[in-house]
KOLFIKOL-989145 format. One record per residue (C-alpha): residue in three letters; x, y, z. Coordinates in pm, whole numbers, padded with zeros to 5 digits, always signed. Example, Ala and Ser with C-alpha at 12.3 -4.5 7.8 and 13.67 -1.06 7.14 Angstrom:
BEGIN
ala+01230-00450+00780;ser+01367-00106+00714;
This chain:
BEGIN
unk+00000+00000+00000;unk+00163+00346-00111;unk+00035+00478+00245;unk+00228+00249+00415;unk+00545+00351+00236;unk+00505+00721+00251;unk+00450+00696+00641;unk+00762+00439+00673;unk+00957+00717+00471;unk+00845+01011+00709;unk+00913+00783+01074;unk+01196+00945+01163;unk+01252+01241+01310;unk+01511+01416+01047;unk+01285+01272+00745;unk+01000+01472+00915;unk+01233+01792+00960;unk+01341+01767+00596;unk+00935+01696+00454;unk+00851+02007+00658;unk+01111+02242+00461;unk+01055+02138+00146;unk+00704+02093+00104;unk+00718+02493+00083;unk+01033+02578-00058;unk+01279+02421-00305;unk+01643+02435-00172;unk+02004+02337-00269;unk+02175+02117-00041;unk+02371+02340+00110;unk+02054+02553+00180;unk+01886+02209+00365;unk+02220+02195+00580;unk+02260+02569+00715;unk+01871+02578+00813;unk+01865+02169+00991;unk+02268+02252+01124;unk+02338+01875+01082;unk+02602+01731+00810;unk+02548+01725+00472;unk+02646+01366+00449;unk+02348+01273+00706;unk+02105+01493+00481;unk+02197+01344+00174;unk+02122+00977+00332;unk+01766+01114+00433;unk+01700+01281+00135;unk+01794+00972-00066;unk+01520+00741+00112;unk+01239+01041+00080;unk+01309+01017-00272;unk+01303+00687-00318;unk+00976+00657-00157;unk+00843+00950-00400;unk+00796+01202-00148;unk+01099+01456-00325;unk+01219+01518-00612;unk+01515+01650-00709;unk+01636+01921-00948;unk+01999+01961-01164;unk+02110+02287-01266;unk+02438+02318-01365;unk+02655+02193-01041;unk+02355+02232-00831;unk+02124+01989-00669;unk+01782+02123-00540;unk+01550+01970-00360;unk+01176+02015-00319;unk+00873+01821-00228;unk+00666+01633-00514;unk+00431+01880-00664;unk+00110+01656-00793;unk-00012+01298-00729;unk-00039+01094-00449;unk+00242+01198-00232;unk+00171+01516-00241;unk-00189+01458-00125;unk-00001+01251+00182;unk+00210+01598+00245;unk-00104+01850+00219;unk-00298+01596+00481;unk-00011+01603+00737;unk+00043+01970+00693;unk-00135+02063+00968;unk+00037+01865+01231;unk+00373+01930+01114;unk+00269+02334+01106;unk+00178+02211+01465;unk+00547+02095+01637;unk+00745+02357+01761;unk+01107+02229+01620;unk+00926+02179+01263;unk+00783+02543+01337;unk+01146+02678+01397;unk+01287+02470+01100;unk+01004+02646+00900;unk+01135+02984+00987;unk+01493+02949+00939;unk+01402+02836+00572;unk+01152+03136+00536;unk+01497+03330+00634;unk+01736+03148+00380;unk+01441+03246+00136;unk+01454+03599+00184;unk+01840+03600+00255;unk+01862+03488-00101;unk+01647+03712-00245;unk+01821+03951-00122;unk+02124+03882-00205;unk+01936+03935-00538;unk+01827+04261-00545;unk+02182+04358-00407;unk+02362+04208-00696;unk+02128+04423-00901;unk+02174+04756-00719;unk+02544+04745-00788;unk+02538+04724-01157;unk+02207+04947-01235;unk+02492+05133-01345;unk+02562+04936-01619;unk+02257+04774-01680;unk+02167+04925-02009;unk+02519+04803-02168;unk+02410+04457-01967;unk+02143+04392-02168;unk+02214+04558-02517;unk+02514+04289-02506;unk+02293+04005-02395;unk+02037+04068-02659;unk+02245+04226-02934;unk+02060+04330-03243;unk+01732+04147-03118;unk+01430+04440-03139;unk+01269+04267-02817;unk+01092+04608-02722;unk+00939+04557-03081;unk+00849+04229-03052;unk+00660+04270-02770;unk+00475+04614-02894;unk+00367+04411-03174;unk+00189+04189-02880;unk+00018+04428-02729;unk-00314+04409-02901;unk-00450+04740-02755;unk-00392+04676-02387;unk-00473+05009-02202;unk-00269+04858-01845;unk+00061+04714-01918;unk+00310+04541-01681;unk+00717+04496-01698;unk+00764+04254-01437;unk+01132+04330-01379;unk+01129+04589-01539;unk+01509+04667-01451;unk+01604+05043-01571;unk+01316+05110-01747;unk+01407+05017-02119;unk+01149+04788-02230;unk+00864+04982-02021;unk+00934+05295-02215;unk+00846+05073-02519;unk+00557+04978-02348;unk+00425+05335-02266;unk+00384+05421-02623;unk+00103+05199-02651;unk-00081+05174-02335;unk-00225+05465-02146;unk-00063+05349-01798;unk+00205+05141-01751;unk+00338+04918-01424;unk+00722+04846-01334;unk+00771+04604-01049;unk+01140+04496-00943;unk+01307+04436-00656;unk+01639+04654-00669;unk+01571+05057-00577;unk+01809+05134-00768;unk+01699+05022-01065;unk+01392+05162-01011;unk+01584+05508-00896;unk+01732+05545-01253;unk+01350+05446-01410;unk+01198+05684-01211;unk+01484+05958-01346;unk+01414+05849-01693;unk+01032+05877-01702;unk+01024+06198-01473;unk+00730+06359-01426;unk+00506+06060-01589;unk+00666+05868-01317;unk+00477+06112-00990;unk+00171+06071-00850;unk+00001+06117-01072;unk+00193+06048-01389;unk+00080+05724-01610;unk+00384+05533-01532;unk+00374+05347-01207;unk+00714+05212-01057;unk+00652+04957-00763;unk+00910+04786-00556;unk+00854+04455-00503;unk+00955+04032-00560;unk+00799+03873-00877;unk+00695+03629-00626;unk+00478+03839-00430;unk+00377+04094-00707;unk+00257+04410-00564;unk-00031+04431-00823;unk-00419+04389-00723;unk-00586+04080-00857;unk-00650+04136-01253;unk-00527+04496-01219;unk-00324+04460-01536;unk-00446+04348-01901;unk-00096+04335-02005;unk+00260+04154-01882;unk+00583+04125-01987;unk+00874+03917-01819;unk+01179+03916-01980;unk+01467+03758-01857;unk+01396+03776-01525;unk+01230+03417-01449;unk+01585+03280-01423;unk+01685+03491-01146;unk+01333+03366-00921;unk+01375+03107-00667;unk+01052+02963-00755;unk+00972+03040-01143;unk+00636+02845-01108;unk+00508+03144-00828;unk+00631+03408-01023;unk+00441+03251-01331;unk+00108+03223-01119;unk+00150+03579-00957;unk+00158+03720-01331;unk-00184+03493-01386;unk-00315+03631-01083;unk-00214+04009-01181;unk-00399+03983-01507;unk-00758+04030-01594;unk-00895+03744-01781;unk-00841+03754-02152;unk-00529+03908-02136;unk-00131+03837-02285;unk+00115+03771-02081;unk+00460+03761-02280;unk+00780+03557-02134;unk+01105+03550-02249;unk+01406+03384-02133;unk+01716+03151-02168;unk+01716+02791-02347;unk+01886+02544-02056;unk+02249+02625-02103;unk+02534+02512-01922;unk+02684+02845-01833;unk+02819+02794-01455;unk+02951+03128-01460;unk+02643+03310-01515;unk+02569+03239-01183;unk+02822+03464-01014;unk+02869+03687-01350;unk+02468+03805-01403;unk+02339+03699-01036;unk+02144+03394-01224;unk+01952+03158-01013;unk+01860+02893-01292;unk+02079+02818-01632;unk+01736+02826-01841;unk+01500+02621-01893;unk+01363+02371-02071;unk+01053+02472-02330;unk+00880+02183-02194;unk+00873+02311-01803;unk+00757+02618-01915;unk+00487+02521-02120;unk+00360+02290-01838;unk+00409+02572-01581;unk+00198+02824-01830;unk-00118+02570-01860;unk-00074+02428-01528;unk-00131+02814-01411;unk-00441+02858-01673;unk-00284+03014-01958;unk-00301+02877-02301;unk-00016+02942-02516;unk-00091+03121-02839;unk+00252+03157-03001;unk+00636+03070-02919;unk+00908+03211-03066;unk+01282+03106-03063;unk+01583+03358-03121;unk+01936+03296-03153;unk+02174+03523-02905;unk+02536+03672-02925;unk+02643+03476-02664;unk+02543+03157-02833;unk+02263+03082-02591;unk+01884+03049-02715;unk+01597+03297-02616;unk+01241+03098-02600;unk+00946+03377-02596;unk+00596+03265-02489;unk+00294+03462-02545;unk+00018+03307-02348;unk-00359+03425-02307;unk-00548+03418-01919;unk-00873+03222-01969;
């Protein structure tokens, strides 16, 4: 009986520690060890017989492992039904916490990276994306959307492009200093009561009502998330039905040093994933695109409509 097995896998008391983490968050191993303080060794040995039992999965991306607990199906029914008495223990509580902690101590890290090359940022992406017109593109997408969203926006670049052809537009990212040099480019239209809008805020945790946009654009910026799949649902949730949603990023790539180089939390990603996460949300996908880069890496663009 599967029951049996999932409750064999879970009776012990650093199998229950570990289930409690990661049926919220998706960490590396060397995440797991700094929030559980035990050896990485011992994790590895209980992380070995959760996944063998179905309970985790894990996750390869580049040199990293990550670790999460199984999204769909039968275990994670078995997780979502002993939720509440794990949420209920006081050491699982505490374990909880510290990975809340490693969560935002990543993030960030994140936005810190990004405050200390705003600066640059402009040349950043002109050399990523060399001759590639993805303002254009994405114009071209726009199909008379009055409220359009960057989310990411960066320095302001491609939500210029989008304020030629809505009548308010809506920059969320999390580095103020990005937003500082958007906020100097749009000037006035970026006050009080100006039509551009610059929010601070994680893609995760969009600061955008429910459906207050009919337009979004993510570009590059899924690869830096620590959960793509929430920063796919937040757009979903941002958008009124009906709307486009437009998201561009990197092909899987085996760039290591893009990591430390452009702050990147994931080397791409598979068309497949990000198809799945797009209808898994409730979008349907209504075109893809594929563009060759400088740097020899590909660029996948989605354009996906909320039912």
């Amino acid at each position: 009986m599967q029951i049996l097995n999932f409750a064999k896998a879970i009776a012990d008391p650093t199998r229950l520690r570990l289930m409690s983490i990661l049926h919220e968050h998706e960490l590396a191993v060397g995440e797991i060890v700094e929030v559980l303080s035990l050896k990485q060794s011992r994790i590895s040995r209980h992380l070995k017989i959760l996944s063998d039992a179905g309970l985790v999965q894990s996750r390869r991306d580049g040199q990293w492992v990550f670790y999460t607990g199984t999204p769909r199906g039968e275990a994670r029914r078995f997780l979502d039904a002993i939720d509440s008495f794990v949420r209920n223990e006081e050491e699982l509580a505490e374990d909880a916490t510290r990975a809340t902690r490693v969560v935002a101590a990543r993030r960030k890290e994140t936005a810190r990276f990004f405050g200390s090359i705003a600066g640059d940022w402009d040349r950043i992406r002109h050399e990523t994306l060399g001759g590639l017109d993805i303002a254009g593109i994405v114009a071209k997408r726009m199909h008379g959307a009055t409220t359009a969203a960057d989310l990411g926006c960066g320095t302001g670049g491609l939500l210029n492009a989008l304020a030629t052809h809505a009548q308010r537009v809506i920059g969320v990212d999390n580095s103020t200093e990005m937003l500082e040099r958007a906020r100097e480019s749009f000037g006035e239209r970026a006050g009080a009561s100006g039509s551009v809008s610059l929010r601070i805020g994680d893609l995760e945790h969009l600061p955008l009502a429910d459906g207050e946009a009919d337009f979004a654009v993510m570009c590059l910026a899924l690869h830096h998330l620590a959960s793509p799949v929430e920063g796919v649902r937040e757009a979903h949730r941002a958008l009124a039905p009906g709307s486009r949603f437009i998201l561009a990023d990197f092909e899987r790539h085996e760039l290591e040093s893009m990591r430390t180089e452009s702050g990147d939390r994931w080397l791409g990603f598979d068309p497949d994933t990000v198809r799945a996460w797009l209808t898994d949300t409730g979008f349907t996908i209504a075109n893809e695109d594929r563009f060759d880069l400088p740097s020899g890496l590909g660029l996948r663009l989605f354009e996906a409509v909320k039912q």
